[in-house]
MDTraj code that builds the backbone (N, CA, C; nanometers):
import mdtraj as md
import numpy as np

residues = "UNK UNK UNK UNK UNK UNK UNK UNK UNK UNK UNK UNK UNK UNK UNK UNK UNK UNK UNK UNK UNK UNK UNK UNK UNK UNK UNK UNK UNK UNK UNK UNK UNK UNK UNK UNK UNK UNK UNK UNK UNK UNK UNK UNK UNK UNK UNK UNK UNK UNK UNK UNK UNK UNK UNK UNK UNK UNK UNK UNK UNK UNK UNK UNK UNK UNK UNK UNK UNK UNK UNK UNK UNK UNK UNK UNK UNK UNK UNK UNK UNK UNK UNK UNK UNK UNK UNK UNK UNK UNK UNK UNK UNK UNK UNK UNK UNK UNK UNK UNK UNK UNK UNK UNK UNK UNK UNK UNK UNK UNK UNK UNK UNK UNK UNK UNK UNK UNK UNK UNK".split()
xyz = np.array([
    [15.8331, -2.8852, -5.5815],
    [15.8739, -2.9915, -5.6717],
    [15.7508, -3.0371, -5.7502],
    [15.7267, -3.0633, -5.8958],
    [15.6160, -3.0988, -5.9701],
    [15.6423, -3.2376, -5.9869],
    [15.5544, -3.2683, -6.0184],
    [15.5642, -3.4264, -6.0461],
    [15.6087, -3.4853, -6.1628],
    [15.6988, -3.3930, -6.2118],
    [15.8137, -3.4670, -6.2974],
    [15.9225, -3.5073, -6.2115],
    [15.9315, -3.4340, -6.1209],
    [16.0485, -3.4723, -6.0513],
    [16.0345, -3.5322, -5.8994],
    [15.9058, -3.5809, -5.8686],
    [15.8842, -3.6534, -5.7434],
    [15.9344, -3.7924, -5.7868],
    [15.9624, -3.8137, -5.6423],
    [16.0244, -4.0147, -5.6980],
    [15.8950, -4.0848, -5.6571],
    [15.8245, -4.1901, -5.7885],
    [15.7291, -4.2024, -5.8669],
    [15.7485, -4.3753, -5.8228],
    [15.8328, -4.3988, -5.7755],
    [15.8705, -4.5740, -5.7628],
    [15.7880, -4.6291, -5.7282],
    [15.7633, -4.5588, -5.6138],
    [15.6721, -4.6811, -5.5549],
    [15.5053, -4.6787, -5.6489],
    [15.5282, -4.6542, -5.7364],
    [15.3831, -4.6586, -5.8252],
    [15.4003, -4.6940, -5.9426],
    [15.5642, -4.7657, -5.9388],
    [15.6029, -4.8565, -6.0673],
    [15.5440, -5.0052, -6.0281],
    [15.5020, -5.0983, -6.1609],
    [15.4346, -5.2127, -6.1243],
    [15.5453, -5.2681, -6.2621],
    [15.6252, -5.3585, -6.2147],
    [15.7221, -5.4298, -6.3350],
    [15.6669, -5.5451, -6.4153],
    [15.5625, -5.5724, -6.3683],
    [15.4739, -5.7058, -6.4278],
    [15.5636, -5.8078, -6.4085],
    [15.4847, -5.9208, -6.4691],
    [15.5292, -6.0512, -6.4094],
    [15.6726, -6.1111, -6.4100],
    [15.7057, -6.0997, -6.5779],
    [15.8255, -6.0968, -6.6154],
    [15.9628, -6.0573, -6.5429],
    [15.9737, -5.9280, -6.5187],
    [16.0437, -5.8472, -6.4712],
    [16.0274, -5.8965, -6.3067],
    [15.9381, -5.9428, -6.2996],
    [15.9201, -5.9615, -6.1333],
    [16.0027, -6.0696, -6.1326],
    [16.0016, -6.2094, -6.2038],
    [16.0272, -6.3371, -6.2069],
    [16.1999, -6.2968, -6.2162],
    [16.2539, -6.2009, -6.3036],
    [16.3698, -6.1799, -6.3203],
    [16.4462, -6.0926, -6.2017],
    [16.3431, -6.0358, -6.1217],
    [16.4226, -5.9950, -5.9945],
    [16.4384, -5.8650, -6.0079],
    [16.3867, -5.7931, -6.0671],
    [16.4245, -5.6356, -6.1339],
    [16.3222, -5.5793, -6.0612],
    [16.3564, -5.4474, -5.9841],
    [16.3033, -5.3852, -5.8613],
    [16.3284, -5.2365, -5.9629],
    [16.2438, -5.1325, -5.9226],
    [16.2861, -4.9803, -5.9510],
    [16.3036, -4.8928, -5.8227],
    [16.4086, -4.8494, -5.7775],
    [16.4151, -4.7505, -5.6701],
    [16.3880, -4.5966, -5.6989],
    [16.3757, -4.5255, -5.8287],
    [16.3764, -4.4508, -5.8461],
    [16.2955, -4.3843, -5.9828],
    [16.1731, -4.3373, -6.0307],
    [16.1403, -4.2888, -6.1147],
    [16.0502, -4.1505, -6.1200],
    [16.1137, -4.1137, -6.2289],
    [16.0239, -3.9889, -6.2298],
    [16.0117, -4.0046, -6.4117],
    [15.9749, -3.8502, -6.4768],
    [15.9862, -3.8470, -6.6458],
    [16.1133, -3.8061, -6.6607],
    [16.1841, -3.7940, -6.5895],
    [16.3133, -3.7471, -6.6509],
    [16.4652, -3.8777, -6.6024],
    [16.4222, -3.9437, -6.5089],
    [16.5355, -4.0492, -6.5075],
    [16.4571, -4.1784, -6.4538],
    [16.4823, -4.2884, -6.4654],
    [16.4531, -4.4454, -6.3707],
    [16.5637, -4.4832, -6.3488],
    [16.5434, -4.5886, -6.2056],
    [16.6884, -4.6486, -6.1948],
    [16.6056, -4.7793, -6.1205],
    [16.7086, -4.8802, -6.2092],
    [16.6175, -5.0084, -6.1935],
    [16.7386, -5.0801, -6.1529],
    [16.7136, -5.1776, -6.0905],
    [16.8443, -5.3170, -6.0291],
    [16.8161, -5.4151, -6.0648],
    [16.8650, -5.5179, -6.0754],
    [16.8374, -5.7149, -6.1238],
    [16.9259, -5.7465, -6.0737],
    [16.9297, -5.8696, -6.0275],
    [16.9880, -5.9464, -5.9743],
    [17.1244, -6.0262, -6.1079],
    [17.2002, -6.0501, -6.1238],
    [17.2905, -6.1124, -6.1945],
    [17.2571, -6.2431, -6.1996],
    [17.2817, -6.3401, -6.1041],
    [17.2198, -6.4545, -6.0710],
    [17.1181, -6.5189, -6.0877],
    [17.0844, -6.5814, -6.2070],
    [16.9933, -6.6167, -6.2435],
    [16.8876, -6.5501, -6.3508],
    [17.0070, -6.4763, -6.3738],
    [16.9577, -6.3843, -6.5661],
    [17.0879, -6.3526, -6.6386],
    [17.1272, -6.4495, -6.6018],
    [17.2627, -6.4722, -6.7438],
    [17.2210, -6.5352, -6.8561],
    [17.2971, -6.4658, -7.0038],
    [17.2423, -6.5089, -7.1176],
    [17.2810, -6.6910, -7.0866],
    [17.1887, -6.7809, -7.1509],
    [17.2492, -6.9290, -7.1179],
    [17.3258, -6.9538, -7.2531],
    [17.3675, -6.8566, -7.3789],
    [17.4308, -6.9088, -7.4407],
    [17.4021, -6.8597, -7.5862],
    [17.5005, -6.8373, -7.6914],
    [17.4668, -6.7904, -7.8136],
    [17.5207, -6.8714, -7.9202],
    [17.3804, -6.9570, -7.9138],
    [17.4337, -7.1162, -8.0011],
    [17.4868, -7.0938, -8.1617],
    [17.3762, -7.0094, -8.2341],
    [17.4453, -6.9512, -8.3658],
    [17.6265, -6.9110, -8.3804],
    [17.6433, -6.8144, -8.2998],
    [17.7600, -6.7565, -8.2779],
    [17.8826, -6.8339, -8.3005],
    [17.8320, -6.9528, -8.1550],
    [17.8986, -7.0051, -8.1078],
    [17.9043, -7.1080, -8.1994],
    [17.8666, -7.1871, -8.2749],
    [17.8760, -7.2479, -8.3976],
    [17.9129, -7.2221, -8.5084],
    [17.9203, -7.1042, -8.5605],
    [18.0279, -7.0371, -8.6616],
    [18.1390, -6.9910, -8.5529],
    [18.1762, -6.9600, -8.4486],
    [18.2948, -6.9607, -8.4478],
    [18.4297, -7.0698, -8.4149],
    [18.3516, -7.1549, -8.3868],
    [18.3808, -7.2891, -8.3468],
    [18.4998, -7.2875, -8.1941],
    [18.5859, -7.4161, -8.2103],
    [18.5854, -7.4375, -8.0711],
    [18.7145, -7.3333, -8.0002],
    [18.7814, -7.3018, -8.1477],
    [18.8620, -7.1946, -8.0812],
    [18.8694, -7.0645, -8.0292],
    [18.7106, -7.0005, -8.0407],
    [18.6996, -6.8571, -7.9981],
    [18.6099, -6.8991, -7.9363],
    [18.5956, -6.8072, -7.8635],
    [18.4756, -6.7491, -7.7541],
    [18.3818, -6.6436, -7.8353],
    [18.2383, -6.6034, -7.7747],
    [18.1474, -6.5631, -7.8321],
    [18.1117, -6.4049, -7.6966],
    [18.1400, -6.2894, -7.7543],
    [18.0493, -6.1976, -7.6862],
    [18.0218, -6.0926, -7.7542],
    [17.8479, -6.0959, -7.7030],
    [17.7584, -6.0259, -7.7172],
    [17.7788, -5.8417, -7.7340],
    [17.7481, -5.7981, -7.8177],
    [17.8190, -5.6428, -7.8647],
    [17.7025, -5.5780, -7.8335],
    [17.6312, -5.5468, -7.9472],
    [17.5032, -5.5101, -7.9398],
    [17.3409, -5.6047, -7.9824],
    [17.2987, -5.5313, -7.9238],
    [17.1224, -5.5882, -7.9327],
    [17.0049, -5.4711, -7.9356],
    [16.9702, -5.5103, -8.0626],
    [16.8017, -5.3794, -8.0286],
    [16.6938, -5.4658, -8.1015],
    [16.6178, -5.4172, -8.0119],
    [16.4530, -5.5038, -8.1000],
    [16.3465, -5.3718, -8.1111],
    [16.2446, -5.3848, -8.1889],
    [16.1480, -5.3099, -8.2255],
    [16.0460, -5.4143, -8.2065],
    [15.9285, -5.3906, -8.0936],
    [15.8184, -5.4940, -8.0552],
    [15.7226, -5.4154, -8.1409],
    [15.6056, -5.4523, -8.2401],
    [15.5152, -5.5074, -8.3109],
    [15.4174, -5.5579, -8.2016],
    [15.3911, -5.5984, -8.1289],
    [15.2655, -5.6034, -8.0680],
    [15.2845, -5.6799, -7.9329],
    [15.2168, -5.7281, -7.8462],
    [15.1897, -5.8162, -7.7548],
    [15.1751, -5.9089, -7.7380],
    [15.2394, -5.9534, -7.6159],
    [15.2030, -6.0932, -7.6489],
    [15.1377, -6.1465, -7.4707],
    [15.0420, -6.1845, -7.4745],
    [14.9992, -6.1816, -7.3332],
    [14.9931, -6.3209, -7.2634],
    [14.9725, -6.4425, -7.3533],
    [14.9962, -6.5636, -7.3127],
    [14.9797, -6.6668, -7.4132],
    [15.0452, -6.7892, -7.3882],
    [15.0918, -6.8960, -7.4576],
    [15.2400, -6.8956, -7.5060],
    [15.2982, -6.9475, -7.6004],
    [15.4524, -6.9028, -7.6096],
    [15.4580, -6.8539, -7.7374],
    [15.6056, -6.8018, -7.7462],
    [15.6684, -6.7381, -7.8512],
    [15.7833, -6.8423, -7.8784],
    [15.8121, -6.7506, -8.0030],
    [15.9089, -6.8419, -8.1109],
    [16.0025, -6.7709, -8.1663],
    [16.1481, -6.7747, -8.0995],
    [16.2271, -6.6745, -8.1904],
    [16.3354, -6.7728, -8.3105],
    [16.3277, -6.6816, -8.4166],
    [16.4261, -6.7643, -8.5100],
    [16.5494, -6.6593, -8.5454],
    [16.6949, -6.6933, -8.5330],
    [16.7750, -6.6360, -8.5756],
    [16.8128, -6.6901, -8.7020],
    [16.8399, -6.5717, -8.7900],
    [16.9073, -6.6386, -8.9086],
    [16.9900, -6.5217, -8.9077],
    [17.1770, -6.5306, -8.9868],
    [17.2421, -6.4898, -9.0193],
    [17.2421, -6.3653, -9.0989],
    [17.3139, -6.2941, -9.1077],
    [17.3037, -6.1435, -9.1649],
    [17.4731, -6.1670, -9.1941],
    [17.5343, -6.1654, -9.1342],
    [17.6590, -6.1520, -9.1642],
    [17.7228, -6.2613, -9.0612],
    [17.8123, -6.3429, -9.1314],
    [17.9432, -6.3819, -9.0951],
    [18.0676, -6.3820, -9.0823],
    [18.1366, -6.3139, -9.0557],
    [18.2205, -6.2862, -9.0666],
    [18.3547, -6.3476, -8.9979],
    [18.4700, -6.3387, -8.9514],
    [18.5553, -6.3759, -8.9143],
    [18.5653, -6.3336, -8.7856],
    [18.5279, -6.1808, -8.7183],
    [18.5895, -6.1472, -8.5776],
    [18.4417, -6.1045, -8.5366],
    [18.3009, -6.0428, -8.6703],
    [18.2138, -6.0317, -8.6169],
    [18.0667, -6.1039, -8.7045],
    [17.9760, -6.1588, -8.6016],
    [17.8553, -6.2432, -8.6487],
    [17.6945, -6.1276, -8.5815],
    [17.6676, -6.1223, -8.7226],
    [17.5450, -6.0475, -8.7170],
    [17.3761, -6.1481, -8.7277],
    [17.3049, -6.1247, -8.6351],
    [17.1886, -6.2092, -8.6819],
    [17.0524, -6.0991, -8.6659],
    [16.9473, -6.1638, -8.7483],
    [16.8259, -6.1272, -8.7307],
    [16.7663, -6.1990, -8.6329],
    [16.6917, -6.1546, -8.4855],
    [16.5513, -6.2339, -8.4792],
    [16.4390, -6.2292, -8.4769],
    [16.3936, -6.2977, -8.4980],
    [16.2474, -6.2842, -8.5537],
    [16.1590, -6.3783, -8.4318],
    [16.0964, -6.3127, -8.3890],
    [16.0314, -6.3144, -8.2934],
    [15.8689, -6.3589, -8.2993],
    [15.7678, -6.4527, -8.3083],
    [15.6512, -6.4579, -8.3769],
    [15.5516, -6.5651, -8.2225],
    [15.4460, -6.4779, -8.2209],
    [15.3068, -6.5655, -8.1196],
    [15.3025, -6.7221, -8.2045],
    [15.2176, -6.7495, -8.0695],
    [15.1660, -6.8842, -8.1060],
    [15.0833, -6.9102, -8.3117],
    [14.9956, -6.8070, -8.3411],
    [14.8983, -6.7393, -8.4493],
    [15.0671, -6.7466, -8.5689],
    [15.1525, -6.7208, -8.5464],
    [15.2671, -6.6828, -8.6411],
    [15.2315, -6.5522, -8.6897],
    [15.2258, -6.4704, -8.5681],
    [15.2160, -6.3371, -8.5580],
    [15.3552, -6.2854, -8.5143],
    [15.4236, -6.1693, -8.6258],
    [15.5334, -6.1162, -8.5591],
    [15.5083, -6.0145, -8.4396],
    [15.5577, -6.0760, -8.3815],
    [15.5839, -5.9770, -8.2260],
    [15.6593, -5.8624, -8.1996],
    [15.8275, -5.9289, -8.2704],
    [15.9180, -5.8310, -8.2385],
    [16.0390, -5.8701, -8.3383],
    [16.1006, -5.7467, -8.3775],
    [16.2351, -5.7885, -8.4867],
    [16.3790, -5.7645, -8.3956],
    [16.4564, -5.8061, -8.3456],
    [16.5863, -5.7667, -8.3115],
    [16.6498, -5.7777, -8.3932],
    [16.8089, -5.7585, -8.3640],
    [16.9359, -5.7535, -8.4471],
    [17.0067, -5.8026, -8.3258],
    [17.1215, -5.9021, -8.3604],
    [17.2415, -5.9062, -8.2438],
    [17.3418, -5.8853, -8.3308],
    [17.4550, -5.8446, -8.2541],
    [17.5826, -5.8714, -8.3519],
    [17.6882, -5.8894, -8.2544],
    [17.7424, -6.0199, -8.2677],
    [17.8228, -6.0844, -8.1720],
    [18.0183, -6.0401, -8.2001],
    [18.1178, -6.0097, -8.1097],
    [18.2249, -6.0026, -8.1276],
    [18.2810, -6.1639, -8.1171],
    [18.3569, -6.2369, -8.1950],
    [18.4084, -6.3665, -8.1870],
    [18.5805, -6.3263, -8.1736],
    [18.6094, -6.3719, -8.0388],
    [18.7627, -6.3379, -8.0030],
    [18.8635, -6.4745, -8.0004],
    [18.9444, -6.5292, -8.0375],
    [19.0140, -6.6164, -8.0142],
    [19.0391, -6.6314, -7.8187],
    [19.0914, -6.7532, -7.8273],
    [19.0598, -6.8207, -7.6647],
    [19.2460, -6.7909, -7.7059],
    [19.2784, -6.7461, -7.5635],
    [19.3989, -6.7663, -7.5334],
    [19.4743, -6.9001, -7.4877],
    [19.5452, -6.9662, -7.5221],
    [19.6102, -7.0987, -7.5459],
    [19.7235, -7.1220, -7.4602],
])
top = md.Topology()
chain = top.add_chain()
for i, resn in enumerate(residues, 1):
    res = top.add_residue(resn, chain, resSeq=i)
    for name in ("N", "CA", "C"):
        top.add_atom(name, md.element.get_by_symbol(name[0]), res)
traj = md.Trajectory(xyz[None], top)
């Protein structure tokens, strides 16, 4: 077996973050990882944009998400700003913009939320 395919885990280090969030790796090599988190206590707390254009009669869920990170950020805080891309009626698209303490961009995402009517 070469060491693409030895299991590599125990010489994964998740850093702090990932530690704080509960996310363990049981399994890595270069060709697959398999990572776990806990549910409990890494739920989104909420998608206030969304949820404000769709108001009180729909519910808000999360479709897709991708970011492209721009650099590091190693300490002090960050600042994300969403602004709108699309509004729409069943779907809400946003930019975020992600920037260091300096108003250095960090990282760009995209979300784009499904807005479903609440059953009555």
């Amino acid at each position: 077996m070469n060491s693409n395919q030895e299991n590599q885990a125990s010489a994964i280090q998740v850093g702090a973050m990932a530690e704080r969030m509960g996310i363990t790796v049981s399994f890595a090599t270069a060709n697959k990882v398999v990572g776990h988190m806990p549910v409990e206590g890494n739920t989104q707390p909420f998608g206030v944009g969304a949820h404000l254009h769709a108001g009180p009669t729909r519910s808000v869920v999360g479709i897709d998400i991708n970011g492209t990170h721009h650099r590091s950020a190693t300490a002090g805080q960050v600042t994300g700003t969403a602004t709108p891309l699309s509004l729409g009626r069943t779907i809400a698209v946003y930019e975020i913009v992600i920037t260091d303490e300096r108003d250095k961009r960090i990282c760009t995402a995209r979300l784009t939320c499904l807005l479903r009517e609440l059953n009555s």
